[in-house]
SEFI-337136 format. One record per atom (N, C-alpha, C): residue number from 1; residue in three letters; atom name; z, y, x. Coordinates in steps of 0.05 Angstrom, whole numbers, m for minus. Layout:
N
NUM/ala/CA/Z/Y/X;
...
//
This chain:
259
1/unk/N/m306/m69/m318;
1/unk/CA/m297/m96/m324;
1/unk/C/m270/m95/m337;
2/unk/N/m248/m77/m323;
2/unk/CA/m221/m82/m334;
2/unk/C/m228/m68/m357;
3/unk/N/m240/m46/m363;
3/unk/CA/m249/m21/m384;
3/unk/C/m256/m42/m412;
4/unk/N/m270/m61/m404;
4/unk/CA/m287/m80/m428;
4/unk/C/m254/m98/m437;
5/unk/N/m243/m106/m422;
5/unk/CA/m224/m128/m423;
5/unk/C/m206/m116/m437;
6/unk/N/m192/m85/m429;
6/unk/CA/m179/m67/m446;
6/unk/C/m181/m70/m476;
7/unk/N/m212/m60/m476;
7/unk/CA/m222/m60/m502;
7/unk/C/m217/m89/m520;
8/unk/N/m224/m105/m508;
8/unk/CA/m225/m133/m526;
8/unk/C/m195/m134/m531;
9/unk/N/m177/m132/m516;
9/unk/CA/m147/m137/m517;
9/unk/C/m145/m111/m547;
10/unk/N/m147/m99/m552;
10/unk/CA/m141/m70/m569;
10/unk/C/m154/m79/m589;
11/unk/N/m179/m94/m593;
11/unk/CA/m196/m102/m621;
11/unk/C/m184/m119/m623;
12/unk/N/m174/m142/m611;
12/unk/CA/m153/m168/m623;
12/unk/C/m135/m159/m636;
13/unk/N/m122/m138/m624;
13/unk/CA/m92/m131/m641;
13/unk/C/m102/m115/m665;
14/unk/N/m134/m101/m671;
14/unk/CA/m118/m99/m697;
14/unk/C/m139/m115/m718;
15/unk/N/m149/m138/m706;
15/unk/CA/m161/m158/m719;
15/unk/C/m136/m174/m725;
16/unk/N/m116/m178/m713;
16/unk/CA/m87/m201/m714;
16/unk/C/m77/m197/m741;
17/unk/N/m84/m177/m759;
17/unk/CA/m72/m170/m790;
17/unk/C/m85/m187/m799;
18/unk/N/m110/m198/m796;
18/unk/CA/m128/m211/m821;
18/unk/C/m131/m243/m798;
19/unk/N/m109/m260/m818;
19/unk/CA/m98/m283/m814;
19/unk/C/m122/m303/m809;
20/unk/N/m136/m301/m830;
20/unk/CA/m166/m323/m827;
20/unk/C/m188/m322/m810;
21/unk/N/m188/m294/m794;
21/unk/CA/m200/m289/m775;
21/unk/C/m189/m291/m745;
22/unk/N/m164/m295/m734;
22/unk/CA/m146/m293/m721;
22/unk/C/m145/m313/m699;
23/unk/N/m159/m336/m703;
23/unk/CA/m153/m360/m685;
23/unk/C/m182/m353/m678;
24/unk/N/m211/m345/m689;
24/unk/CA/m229/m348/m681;
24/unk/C/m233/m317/m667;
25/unk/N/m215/m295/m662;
25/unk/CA/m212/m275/m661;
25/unk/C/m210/m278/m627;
26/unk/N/m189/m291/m629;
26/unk/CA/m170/m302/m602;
26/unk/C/m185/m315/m586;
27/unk/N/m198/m331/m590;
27/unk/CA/m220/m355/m582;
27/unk/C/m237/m324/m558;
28/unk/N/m242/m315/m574;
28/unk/CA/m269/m294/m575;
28/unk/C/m260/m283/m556;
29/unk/N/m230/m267/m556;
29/unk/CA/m232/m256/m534;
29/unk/C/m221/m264/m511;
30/unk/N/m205/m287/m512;
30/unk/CA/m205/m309/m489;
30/unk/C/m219/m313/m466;
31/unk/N/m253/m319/m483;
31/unk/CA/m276/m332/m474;
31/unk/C/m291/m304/m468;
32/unk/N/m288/m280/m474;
32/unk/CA/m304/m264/m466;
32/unk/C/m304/m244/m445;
33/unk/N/m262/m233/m438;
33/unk/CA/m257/m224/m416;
33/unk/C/m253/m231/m384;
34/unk/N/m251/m209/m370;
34/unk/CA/m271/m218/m340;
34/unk/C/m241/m223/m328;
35/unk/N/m220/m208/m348;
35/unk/CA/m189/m210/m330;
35/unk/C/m173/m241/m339;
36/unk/N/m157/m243/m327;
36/unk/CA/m142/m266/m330;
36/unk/C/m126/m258/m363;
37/unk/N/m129/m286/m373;
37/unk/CA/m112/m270/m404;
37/unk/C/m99/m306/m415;
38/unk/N/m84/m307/m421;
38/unk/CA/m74/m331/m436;
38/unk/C/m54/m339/m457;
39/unk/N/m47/m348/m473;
39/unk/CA/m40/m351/m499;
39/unk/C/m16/m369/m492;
40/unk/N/11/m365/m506;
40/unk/CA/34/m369/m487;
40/unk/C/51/m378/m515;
41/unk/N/69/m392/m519;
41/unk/CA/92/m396/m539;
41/unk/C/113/m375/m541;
42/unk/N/117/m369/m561;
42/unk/CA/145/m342/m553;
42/unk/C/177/m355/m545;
43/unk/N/182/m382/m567;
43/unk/CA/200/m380/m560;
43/unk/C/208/m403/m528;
44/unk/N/187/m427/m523;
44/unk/CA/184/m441/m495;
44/unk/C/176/m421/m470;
45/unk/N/154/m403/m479;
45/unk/CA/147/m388/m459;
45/unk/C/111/m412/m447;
46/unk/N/109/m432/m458;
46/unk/CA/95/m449/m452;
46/unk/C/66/m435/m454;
47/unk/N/56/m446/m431;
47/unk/CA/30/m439/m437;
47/unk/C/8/m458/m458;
48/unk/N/m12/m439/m468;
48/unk/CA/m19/m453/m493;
48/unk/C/m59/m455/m494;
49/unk/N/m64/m438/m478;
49/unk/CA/m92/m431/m478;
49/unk/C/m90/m401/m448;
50/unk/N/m114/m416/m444;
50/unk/CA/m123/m390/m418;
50/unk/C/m151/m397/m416;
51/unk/N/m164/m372/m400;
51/unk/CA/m189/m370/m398;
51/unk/C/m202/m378/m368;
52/unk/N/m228/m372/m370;
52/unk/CA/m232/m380/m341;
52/unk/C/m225/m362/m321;
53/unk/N/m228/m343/m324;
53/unk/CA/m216/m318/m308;
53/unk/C/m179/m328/m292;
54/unk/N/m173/m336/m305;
54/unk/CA/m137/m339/m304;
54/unk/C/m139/m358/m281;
55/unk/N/m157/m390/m294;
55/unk/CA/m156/m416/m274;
55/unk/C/m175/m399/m239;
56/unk/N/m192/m376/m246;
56/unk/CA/m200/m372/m222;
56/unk/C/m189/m357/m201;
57/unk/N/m155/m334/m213;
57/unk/CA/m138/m317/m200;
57/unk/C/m120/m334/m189;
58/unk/N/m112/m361/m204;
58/unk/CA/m84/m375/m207;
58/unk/C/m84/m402/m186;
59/unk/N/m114/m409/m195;
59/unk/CA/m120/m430/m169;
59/unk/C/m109/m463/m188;
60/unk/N/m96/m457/m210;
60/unk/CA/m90/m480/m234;
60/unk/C/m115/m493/m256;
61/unk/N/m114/m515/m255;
61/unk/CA/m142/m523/m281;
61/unk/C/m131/m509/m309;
62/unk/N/m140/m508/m321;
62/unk/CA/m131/m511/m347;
62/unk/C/m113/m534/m359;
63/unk/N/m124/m545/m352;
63/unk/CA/m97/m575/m353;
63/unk/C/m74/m578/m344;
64/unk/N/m74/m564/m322;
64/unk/CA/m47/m555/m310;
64/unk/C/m34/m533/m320;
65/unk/N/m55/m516/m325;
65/unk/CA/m37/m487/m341;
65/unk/C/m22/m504/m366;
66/unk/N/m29/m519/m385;
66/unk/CA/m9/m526/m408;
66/unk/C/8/m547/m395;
67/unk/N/14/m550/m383;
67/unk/CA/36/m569/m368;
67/unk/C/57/m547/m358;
68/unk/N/59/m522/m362;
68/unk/CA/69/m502/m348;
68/unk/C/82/m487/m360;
69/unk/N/100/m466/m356;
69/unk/CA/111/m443/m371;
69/unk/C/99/m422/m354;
70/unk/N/115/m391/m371;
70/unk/CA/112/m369/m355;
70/unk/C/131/m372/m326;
71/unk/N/153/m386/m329;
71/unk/CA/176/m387/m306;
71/unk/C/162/m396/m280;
72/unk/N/141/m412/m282;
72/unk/CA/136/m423/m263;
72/unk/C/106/m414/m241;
73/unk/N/98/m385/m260;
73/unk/CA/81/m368/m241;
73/unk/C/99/m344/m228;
74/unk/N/122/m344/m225;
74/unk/CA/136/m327/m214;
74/unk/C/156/m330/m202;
75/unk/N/160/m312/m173;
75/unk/CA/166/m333/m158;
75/unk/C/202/m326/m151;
76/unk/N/224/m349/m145;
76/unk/CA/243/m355/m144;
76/unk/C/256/m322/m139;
77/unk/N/249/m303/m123;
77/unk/CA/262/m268/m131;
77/unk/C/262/m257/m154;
78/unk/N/242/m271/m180;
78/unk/CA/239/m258/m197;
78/unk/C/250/m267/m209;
79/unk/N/257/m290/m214;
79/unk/CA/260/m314/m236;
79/unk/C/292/m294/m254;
80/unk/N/309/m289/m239;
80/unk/CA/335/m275/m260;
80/unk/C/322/m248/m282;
81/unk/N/313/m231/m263;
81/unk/CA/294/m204/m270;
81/unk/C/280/m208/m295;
82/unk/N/265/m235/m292;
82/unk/CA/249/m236/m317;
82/unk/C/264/m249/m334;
83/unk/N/289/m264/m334;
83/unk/CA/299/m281/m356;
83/unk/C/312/m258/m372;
84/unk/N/318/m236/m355;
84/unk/CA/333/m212/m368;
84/unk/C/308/m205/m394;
85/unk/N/283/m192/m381;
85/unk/CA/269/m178/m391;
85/unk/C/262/m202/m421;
86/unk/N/261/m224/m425;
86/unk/CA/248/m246/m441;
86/unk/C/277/m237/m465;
87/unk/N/304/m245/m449;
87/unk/CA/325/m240/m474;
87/unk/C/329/m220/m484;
88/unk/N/318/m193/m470;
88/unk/CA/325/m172/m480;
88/unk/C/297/m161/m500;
89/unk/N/278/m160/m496;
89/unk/CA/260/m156/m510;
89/unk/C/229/m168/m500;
90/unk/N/229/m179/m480;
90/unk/CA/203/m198/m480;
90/unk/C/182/m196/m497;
91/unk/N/200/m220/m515;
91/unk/CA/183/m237/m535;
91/unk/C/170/m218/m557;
92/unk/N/176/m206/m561;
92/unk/CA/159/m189/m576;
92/unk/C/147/m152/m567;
93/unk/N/154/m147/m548;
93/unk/CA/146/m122/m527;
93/unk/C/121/m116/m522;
94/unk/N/114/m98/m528;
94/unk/CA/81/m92/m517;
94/unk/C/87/m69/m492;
95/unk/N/101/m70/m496;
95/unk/CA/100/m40/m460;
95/unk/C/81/m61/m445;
96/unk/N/77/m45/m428;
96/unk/CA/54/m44/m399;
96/unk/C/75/m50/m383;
97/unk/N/79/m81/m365;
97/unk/CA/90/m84/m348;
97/unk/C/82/m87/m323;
98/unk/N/100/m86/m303;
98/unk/CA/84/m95/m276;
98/unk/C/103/m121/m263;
99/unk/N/92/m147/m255;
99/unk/CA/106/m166/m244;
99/unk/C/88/m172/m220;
100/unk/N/110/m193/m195;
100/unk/CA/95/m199/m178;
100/unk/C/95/m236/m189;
101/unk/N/57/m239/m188;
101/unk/CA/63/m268/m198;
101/unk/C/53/m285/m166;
102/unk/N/64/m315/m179;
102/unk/CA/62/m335/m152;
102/unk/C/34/m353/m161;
103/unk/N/7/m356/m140;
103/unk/CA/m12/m367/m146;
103/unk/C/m4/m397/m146;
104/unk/N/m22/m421/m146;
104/unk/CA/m10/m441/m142;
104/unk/C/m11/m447/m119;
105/unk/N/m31/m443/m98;
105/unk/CA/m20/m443/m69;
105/unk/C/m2/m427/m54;
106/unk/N/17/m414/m74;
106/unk/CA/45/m400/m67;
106/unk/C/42/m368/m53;
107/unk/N/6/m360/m55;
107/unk/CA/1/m329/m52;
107/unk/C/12/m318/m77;
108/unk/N/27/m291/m67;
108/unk/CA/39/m273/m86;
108/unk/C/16/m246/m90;
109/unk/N/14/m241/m128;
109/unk/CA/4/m219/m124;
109/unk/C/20/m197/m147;
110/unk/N/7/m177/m146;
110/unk/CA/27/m155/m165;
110/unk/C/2/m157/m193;
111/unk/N/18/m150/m221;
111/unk/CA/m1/m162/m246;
111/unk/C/12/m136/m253;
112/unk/N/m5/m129/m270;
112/unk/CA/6/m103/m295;
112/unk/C/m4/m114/m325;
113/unk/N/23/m127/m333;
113/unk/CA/8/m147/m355;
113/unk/C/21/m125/m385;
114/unk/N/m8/m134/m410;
114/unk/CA/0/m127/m428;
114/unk/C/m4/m153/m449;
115/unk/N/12/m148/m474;
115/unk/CA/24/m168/m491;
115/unk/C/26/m157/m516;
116/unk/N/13/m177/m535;
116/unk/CA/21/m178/m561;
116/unk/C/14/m201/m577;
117/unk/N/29/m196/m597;
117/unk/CA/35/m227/m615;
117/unk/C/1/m228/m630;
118/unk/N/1/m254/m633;
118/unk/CA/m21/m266/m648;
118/unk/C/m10/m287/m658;
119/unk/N/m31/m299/m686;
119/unk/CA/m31/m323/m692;
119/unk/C/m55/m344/m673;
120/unk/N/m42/m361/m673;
120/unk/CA/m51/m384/m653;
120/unk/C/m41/m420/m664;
121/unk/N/m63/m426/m684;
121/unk/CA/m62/m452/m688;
121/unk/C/m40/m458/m711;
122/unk/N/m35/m433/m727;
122/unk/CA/m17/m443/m754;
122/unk/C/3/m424/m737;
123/unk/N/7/m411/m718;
123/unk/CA/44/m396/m709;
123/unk/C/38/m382/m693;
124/unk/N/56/m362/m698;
124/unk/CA/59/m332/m679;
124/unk/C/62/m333/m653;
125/unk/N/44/m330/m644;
125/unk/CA/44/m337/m609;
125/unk/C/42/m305/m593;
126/unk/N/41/m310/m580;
126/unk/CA/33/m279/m553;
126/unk/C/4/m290/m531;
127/unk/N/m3/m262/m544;
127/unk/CA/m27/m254/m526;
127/unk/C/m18/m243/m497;
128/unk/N/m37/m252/m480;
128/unk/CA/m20/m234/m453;
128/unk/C/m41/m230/m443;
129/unk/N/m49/m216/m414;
129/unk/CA/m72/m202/m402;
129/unk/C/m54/m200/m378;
130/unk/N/m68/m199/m356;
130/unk/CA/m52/m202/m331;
130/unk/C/m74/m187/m306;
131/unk/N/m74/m162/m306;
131/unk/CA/m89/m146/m291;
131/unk/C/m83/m147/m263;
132/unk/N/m100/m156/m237;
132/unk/CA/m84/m156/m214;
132/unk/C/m91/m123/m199;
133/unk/N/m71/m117/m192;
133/unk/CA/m63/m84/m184;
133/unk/C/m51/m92/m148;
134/unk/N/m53/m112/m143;
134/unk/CA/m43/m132/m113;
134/unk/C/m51/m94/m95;
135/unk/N/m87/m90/m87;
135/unk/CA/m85/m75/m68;
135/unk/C/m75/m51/m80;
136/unk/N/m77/m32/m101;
136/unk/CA/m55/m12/m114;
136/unk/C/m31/m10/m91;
137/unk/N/m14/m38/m107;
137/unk/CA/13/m29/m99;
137/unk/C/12/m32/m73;
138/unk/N/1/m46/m44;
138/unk/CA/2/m43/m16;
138/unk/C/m6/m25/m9;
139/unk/N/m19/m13/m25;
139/unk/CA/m40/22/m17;
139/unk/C/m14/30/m16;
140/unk/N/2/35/m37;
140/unk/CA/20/57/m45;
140/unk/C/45/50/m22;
141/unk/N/49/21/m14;
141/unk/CA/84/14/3;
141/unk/C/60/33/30;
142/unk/N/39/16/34;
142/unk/CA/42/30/65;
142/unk/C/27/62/71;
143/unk/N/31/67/40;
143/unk/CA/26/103/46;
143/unk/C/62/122/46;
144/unk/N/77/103/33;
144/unk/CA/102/102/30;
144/unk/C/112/100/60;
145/unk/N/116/73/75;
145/unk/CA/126/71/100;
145/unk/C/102/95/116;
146/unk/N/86/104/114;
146/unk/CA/71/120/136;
146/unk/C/86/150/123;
147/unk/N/92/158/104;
147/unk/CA/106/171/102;
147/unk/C/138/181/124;
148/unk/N/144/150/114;
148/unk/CA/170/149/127;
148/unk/C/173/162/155;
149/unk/N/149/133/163;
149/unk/CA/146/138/195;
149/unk/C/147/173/210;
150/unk/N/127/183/192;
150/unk/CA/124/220/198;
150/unk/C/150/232/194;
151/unk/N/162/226/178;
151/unk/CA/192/242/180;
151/unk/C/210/244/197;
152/unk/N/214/211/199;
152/unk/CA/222/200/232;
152/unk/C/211/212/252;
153/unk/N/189/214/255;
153/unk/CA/182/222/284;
153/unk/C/179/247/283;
154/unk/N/179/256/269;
154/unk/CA/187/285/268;
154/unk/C/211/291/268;
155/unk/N/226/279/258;
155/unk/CA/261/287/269;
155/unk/C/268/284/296;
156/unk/N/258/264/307;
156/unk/CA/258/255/338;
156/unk/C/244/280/350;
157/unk/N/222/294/336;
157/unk/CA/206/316/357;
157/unk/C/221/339/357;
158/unk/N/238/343/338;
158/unk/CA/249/372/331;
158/unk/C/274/362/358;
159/unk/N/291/338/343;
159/unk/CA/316/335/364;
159/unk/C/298/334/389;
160/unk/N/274/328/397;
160/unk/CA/279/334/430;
160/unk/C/271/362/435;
161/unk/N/253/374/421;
161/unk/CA/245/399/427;
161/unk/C/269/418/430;
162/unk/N/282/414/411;
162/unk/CA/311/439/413;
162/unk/C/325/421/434;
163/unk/N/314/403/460;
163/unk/CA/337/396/475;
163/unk/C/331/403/502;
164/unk/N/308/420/503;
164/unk/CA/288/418/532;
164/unk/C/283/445/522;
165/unk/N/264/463/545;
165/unk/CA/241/488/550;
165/unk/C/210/472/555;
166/unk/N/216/450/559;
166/unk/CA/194/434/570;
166/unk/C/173/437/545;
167/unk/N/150/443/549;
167/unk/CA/119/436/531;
167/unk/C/127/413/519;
168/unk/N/130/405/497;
168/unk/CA/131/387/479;
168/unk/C/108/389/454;
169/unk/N/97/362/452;
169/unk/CA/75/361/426;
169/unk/C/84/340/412;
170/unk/N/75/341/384;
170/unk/CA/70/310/368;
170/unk/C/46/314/355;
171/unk/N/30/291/368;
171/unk/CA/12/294/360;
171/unk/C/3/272/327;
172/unk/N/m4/280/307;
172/unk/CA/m9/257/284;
172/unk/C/m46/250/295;
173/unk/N/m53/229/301;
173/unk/CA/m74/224/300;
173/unk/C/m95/215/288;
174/unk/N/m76/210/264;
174/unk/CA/m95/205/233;
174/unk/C/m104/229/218;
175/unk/N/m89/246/215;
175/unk/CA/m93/270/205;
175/unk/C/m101/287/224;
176/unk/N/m98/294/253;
176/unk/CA/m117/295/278;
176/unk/C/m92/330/277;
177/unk/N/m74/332/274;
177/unk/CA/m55/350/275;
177/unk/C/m25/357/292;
178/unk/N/m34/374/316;
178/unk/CA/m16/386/339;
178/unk/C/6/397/330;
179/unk/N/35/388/340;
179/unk/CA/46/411/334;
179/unk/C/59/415/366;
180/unk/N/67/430/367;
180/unk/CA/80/447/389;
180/unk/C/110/456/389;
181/unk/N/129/452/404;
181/unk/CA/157/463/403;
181/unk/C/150/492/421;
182/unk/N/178/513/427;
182/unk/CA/182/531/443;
182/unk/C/169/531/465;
183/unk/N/164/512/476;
183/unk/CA/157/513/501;
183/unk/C/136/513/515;
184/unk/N/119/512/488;
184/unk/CA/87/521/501;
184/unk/C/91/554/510;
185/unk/N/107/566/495;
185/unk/CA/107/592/495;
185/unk/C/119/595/524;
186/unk/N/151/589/526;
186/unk/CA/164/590/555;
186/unk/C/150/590/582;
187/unk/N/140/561/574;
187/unk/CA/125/550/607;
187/unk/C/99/558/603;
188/unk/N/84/558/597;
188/unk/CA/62/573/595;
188/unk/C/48/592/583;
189/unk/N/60/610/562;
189/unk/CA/57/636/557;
189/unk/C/46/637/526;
190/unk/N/32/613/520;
190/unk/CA/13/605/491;
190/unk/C/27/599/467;
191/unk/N/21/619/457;
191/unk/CA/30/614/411;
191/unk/C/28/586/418;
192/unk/N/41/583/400;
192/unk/CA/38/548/394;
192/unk/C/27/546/355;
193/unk/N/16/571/350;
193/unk/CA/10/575/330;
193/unk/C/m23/569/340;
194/unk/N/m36/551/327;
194/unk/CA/m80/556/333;
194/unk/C/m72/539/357;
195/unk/N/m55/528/366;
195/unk/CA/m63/513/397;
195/unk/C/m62/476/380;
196/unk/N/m88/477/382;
196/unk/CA/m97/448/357;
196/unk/C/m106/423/388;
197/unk/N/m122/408/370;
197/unk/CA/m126/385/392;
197/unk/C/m143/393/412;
198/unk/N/m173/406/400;
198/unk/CA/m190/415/421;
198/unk/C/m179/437/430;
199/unk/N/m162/453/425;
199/unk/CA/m146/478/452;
199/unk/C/m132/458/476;
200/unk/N/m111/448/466;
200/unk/CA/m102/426/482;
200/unk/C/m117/419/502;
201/unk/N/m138/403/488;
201/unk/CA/m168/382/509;
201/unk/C/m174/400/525;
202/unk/N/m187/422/522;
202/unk/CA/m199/447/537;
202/unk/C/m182/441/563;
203/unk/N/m156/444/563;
203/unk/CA/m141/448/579;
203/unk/C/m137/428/596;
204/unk/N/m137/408/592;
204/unk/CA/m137/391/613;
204/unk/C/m157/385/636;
205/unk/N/m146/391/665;
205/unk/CA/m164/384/684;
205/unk/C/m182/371/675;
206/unk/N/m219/379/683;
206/unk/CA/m231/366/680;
206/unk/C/m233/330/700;
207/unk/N/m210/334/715;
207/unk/CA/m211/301/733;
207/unk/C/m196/282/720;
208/unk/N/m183/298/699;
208/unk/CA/m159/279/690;
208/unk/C/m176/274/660;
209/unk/N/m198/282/644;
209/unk/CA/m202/289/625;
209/unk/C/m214/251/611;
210/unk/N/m220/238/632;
210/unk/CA/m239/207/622;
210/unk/C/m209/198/625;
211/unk/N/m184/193/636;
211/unk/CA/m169/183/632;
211/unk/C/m150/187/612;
212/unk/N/m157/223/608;
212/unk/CA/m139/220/581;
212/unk/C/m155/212/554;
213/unk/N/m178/205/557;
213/unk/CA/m191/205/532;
213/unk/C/m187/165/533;
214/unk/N/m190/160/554;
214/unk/CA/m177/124/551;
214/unk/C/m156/117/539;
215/unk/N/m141/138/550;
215/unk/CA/m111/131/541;
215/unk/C/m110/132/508;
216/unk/N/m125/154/504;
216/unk/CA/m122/165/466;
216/unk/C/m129/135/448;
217/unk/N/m153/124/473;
217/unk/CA/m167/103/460;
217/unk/C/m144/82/462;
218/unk/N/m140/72/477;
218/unk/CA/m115/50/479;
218/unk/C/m88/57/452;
219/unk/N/m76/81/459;
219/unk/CA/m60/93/441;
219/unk/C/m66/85/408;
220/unk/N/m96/94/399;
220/unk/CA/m102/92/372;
220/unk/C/m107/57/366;
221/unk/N/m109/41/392;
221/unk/CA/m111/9/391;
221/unk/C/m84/m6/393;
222/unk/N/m59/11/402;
222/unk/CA/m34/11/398;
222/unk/C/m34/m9/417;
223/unk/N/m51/m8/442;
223/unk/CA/m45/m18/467;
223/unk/C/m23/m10/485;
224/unk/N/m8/m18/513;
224/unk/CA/16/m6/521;
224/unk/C/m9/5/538;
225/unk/N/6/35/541;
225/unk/CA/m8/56/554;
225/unk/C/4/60/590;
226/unk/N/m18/59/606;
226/unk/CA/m6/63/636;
226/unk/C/m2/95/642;
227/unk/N/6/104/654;
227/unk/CA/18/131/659;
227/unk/C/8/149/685;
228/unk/N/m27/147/679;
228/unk/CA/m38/158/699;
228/unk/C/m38/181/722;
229/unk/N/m24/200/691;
229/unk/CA/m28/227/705;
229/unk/C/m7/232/714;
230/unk/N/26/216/715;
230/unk/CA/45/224/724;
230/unk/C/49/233/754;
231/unk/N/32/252/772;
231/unk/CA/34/250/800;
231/unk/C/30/277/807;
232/unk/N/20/288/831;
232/unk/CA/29/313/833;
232/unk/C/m8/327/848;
233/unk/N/m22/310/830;
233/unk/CA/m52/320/848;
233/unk/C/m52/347/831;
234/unk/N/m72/362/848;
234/unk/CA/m77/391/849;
234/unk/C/m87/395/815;
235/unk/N/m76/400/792;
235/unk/CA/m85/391/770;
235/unk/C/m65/424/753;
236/unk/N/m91/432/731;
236/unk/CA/m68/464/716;
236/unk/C/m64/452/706;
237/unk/N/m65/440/680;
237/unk/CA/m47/431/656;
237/unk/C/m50/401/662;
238/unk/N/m31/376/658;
238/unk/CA/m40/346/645;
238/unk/C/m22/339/642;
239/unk/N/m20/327/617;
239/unk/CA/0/312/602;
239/unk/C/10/283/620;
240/unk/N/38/290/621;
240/unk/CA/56/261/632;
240/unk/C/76/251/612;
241/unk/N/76/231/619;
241/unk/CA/108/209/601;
241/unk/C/91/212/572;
242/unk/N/75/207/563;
242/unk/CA/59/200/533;
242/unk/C/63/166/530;
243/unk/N/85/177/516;
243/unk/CA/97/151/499;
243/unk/C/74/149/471;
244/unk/N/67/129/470;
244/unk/CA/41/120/446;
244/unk/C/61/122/420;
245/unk/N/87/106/434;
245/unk/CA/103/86/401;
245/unk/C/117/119/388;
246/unk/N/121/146/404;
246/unk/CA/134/161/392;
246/unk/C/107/192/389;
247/unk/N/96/188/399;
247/unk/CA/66/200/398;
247/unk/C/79/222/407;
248/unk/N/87/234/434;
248/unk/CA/104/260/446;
248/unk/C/95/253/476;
249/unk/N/93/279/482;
249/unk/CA/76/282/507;
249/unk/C/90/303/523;
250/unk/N/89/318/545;
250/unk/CA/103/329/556;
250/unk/C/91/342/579;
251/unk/N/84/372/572;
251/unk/CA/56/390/587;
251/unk/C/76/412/608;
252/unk/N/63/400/640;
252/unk/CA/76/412/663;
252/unk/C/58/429/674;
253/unk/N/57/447/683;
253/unk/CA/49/471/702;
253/unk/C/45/457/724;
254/unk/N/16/456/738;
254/unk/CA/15/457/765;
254/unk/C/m11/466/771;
255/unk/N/m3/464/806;
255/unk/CA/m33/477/815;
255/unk/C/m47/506/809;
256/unk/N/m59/513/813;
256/unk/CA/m66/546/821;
256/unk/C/m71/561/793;
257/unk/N/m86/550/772;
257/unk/CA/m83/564/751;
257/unk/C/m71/558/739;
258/unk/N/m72/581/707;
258/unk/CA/m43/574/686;
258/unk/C/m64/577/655;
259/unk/N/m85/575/664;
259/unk/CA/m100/559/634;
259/unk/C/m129/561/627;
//
């Protein structure tokens, strides 16, 4: 769909040389793409013509789009940003931009709009195309903040691990990846190199084993977690103090065997 819309946008511009063909050129591909596209004044910014695609992103009739400028699909953070971009080269720019526009019931989305001049009705107007890229850019902030998050809690795992001998893990549970400080080695004798989630699991009392698999469940539901195993029953390995919000757990020695 955007592939076809591309295309029609690229045959207008180099149909826009041959003047007598130009208004019915425009018409054409107005009425034929699936993306939002509309025909704009250069030097008002006024809107002049849009398609149906636009009135169905924007939530505006057509009747309302020419009662309108570009100023007024974008919303009050942008409004300086773009007056820059309009005086400095706007009005006549074809780069590939990206803006966040304002619908008319005041939903914000992200556009990657492209532009170029046409004739339109006797005068040099601008073509525009307004691609929405909305889930794109939230893919990318919250692969960005989940980024973050991992760094963070991994600085937090290193600063506690170099602060204790104590068995320390972080566990990532999206990526389903253990790591281990010194102290698997200390307190209980095991590389912390190959000791993954199912080594771990193995290890846990089989009495404690339905409560730790609740907890994982609660944890991945980002429920507050109760702290079952903190007590002193006859048990070789089970994780206590598993904080959900820092994903770090803390593996004690007891009871008759050691693994």
């Amino acid at each position: 769909m955007i592939a076809v819309a591309i295309t029609l946008f690229f045959v207008l511009r180099g149909h826009r040389r041959k003047s007598a063909q130009s208004a019915s050129n425009t018409r054409r591909c107005l009425t034929a793409t699936p993306v939002p596209m509309w025909i704009f004044d250069r030097a008002t910014l006024a809107f002049l013509d849009v398609n149906g695609a636009a009135v169905k992103q924007y939530g505006y009739t057509k009747g309302e789009f020419l009662t309108i400028t570009l100023r007024d699909i974008r919303p009050a953070s942008e409004q300086a940003i773009f007056n820059q971009y309009v005086a400095k080269e706007g009005r006549d720019s074809r780069k590939e931009t990206t803006w966040k526009h304002c619908k008319k019931n005041g939903g914000l989305i992200f556009v990657q709009v492209k532009a170029d001049n046409v004739s339109f009705k006797g005068r040099l107007c601008r073509l525009a195309m307004a691609n929405d890229i909305t889930e794109t850019i939230l893919a990318e902030e919250s692969r960005k903040k989940a980024e973050a998050a991992t760094r963070e809690a991994l600085s937090r795992f290193e600063a506690l691990s170099s602060a204790t001998n104590d068995a320390i893990r972080n566990w990532d549970i999206i990526d389903n990846q253990l790591k281990w400080n010194h102290g698997l080695r200390a307190t209980f004798g095991y590389p912390a190199e190959n000791s993954g989630v199912l080594w771990w699991f193995r290890r846990v009392h089989p009495d404690d084993r339905h409560e730790v698999k609740q907890c994982i469940r609660e944890m991945a539901m980002g429920q507050p977690l109760n702290d079952p195993w903190n007590n002193s029953s006859g048990v070789t390995t089970v994780i206590t103090n598993m904080c959900w919000t820092a994903a770090y757990s803390c593996l004690m020695k007891r009871g008759c065997r050691s693994g």
